[in-house]
N, CA and C atoms as an extended XYZ file, in Angstrom:
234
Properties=species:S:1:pos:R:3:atomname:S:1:resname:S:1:resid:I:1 pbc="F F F"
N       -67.770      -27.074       32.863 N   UNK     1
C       -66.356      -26.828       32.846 CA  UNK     1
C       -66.115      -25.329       33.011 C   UNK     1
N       -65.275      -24.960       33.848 N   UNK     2
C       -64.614      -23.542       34.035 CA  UNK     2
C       -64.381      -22.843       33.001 C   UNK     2
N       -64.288      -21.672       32.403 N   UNK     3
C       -63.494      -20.809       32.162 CA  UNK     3
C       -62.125      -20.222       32.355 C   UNK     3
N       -61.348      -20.615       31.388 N   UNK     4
C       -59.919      -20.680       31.491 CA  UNK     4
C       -59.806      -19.026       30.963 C   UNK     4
N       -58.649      -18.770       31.769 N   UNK     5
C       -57.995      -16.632       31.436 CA  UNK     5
C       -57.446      -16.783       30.736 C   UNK     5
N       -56.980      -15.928       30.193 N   UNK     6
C       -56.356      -16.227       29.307 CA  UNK     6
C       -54.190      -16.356       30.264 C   UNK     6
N       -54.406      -15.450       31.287 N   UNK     7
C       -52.971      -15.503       32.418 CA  UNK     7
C       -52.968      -17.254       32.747 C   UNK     7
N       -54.240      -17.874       32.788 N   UNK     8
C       -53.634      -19.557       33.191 CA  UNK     8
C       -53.468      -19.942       31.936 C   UNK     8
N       -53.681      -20.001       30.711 N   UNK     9
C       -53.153      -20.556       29.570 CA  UNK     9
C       -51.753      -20.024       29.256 C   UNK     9
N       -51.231      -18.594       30.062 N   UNK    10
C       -49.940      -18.006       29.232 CA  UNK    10
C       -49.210      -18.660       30.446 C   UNK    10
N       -49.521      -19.364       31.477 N   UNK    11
C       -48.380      -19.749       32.702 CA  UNK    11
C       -48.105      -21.474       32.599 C   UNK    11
N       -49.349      -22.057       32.002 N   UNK    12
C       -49.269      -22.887       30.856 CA  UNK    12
C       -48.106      -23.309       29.644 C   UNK    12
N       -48.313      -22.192       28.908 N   UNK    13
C       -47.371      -22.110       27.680 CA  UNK    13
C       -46.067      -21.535       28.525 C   UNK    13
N       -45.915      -21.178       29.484 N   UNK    14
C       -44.916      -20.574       30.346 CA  UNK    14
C       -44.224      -21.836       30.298 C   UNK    14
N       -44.726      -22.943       31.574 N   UNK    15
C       -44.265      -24.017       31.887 CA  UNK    15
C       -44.101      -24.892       30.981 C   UNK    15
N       -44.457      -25.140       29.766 N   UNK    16
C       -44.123      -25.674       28.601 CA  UNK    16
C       -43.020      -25.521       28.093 C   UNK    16
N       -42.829      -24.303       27.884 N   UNK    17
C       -41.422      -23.564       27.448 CA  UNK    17
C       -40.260      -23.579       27.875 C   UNK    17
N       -40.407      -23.956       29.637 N   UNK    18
C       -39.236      -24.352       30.054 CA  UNK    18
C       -38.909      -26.000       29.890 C   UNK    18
N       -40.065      -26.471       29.790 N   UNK    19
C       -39.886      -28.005       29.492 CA  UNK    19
C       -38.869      -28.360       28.418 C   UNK    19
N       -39.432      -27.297       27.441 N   UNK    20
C       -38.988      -27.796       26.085 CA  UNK    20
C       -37.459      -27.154       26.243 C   UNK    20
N       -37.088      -26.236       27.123 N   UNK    21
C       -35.616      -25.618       27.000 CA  UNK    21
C       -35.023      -26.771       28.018 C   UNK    21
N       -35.688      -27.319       28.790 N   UNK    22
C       -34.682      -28.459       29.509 CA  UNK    22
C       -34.080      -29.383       28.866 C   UNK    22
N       -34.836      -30.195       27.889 N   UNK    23
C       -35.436      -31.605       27.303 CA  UNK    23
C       -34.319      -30.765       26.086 C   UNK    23
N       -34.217      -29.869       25.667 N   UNK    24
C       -33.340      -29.163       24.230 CA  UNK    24
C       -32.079      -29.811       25.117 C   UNK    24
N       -31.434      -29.033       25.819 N   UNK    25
C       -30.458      -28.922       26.670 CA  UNK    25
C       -29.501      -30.442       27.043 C   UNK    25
N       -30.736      -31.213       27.622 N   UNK    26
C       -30.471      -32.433       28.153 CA  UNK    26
C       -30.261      -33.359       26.632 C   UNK    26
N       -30.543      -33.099       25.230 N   UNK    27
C       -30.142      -33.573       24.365 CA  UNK    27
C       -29.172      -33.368       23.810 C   UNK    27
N       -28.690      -31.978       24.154 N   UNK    28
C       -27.659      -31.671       23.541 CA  UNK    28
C       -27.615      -30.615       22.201 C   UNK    28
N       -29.328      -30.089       21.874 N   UNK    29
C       -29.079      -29.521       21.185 CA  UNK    29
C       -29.008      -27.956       21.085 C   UNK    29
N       -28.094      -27.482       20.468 N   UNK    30
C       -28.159      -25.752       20.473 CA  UNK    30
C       -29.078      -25.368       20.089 C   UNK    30
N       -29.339      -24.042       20.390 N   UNK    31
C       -30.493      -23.153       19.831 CA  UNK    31
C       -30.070      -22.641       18.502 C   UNK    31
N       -29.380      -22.869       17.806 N   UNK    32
C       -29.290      -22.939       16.246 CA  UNK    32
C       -29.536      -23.930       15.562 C   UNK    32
N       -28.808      -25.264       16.341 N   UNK    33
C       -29.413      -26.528       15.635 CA  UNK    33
C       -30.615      -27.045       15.458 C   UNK    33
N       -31.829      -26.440       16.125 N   UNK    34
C       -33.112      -26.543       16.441 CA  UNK    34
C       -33.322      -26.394       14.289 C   UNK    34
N       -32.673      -25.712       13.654 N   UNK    35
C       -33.000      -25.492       12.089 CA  UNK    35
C       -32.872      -26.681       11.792 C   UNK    35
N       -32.068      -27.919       12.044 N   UNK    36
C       -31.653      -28.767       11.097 CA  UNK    36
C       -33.107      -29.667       11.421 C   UNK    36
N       -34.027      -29.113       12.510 N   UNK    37
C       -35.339      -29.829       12.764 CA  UNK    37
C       -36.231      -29.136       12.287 C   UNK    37
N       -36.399      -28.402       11.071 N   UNK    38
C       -36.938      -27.480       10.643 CA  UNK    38
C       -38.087      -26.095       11.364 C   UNK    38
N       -37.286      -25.583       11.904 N   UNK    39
C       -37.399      -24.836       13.119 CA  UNK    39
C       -36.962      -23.727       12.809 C   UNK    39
N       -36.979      -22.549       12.738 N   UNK    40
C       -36.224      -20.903       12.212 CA  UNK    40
C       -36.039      -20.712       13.936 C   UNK    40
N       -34.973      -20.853       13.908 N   UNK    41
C       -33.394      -20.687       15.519 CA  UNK    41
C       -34.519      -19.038       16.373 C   UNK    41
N       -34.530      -18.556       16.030 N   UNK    42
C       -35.595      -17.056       16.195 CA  UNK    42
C       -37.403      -17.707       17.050 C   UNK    42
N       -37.523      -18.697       15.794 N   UNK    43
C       -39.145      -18.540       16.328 CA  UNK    43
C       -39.116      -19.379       17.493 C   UNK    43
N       -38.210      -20.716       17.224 N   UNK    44
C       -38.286      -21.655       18.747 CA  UNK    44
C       -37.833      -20.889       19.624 C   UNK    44
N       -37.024      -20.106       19.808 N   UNK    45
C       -36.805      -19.679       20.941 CA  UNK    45
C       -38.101      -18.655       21.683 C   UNK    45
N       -38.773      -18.352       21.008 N   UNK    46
C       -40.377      -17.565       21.132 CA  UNK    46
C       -41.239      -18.831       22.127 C   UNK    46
N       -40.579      -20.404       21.226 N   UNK    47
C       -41.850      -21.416       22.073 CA  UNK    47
C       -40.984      -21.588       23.831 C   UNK    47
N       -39.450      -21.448       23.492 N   UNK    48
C       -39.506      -22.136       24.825 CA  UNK    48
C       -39.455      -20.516       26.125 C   UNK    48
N       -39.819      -19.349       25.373 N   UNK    49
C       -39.766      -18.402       26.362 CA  UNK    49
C       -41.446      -18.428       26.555 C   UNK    49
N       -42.127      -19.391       26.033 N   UNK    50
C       -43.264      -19.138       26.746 CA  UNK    50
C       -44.988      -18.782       25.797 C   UNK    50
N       -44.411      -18.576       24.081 N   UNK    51
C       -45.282      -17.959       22.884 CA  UNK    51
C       -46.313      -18.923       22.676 C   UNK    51
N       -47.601      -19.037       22.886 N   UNK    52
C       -48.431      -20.016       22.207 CA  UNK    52
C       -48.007      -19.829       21.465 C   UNK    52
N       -48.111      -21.646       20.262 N   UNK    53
C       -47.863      -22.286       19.603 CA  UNK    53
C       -49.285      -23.714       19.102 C   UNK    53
N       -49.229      -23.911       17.992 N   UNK    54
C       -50.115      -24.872       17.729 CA  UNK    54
C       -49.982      -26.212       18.069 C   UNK    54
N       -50.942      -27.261       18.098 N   UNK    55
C       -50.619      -28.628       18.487 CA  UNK    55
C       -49.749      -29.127       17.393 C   UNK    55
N       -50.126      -29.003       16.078 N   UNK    56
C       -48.456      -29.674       15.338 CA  UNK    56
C       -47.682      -29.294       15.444 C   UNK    56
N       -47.238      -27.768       16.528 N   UNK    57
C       -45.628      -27.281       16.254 CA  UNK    57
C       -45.440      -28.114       17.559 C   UNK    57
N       -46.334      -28.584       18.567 N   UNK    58
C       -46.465      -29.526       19.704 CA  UNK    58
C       -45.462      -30.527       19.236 C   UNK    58
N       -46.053      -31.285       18.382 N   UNK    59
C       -45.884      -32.454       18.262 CA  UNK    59
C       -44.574      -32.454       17.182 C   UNK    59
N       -44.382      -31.558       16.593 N   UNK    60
C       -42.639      -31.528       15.537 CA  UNK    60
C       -41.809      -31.258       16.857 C   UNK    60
N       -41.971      -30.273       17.990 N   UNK    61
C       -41.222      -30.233       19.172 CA  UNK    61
C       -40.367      -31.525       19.855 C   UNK    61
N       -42.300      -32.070       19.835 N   UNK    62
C       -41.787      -33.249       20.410 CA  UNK    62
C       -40.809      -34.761       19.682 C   UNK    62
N       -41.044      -34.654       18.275 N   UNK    63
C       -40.458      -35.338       17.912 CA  UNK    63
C       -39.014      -34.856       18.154 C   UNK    63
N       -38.261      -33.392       17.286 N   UNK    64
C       -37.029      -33.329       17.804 CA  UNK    64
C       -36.631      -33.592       19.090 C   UNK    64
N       -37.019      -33.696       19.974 N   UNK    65
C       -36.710      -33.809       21.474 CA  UNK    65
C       -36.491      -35.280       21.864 C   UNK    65
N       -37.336      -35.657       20.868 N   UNK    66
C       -37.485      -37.535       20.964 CA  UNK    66
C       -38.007      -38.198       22.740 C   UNK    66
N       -39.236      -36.847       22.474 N   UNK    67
C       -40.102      -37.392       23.801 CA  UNK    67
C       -41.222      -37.502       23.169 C   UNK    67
N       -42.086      -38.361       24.140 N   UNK    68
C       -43.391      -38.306       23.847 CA  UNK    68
C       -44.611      -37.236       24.286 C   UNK    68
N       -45.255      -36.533       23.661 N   UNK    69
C       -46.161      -35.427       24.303 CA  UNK    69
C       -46.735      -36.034       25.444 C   UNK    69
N       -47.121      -36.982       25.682 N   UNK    70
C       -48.101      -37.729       27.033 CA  UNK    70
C       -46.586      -37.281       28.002 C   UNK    70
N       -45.424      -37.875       27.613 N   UNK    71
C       -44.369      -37.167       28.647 CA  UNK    71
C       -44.581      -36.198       29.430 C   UNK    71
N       -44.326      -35.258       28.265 N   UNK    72
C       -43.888      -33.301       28.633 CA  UNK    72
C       -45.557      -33.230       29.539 C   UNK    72
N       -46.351      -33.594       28.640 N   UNK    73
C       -47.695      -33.186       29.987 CA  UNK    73
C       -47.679      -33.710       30.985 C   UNK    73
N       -47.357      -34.888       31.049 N   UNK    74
C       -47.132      -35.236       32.723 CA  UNK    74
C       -45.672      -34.365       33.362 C   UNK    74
N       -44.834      -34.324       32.451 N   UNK    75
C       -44.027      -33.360       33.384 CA  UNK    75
C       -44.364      -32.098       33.454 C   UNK    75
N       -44.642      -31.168       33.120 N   UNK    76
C       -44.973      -30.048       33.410 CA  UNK    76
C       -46.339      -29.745       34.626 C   UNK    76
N       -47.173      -31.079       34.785 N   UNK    77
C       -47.750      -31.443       35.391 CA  UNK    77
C       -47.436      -31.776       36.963 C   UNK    77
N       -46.510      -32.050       37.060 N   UNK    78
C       -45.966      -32.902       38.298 CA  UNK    78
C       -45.189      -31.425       39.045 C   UNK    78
C-alpha cells in the first residue's frame, strides 16, 4: 500500500467539509444550531472548513445530519 502526504489527507478532510456544509444546509440547520447536537458552533465550523477530526466526531456528524457515513464516503467519492 502507498504512502499517503499528508496534502492528500488535508484535500480529503477538505472534501469532507464541504460535504458536511452541504448536507448542514440541505437540513436546514444553522451554524449555531449545530450546539443543540452537542457541537461548540466555533469548532464545527473548523470540521466543515476542512480541520481533521476523529472517527467519532465522524460519526456524531453523521448522526446530526441523519446520513449514513457509507453515504458521505460515497459522496465525496463520486
Amino acid at each position: 500500500m502507498a504512502r499517503r502526504t499528508v496534502s492528500e489527507y488535508q484535500a480529503w478532510f477538505d472534501l469532507l467539509g464541504q460535504e458536511y456544509r452541504r448536507l448542514r444546509k440541505k437540513q436546514g440547520i444553522s451554524q449555531m444550531q449545530v450546539a443543540e447536537y452537542g457541537f461548540d458552533p466555533r469548532q464545527y465550523m473548523t470540521f466543515e472548513q476542512g480541520y481533521p477530526h476523529t472517527l467519532n466526531t465522524f460519526f456524531k456528524i453523521c448522526k446530526m445530519l441523519k446520513v449514513r457515513p457509507s453515504q458521505i464516503m460515497r459522496d465525496i467519492h463520486d
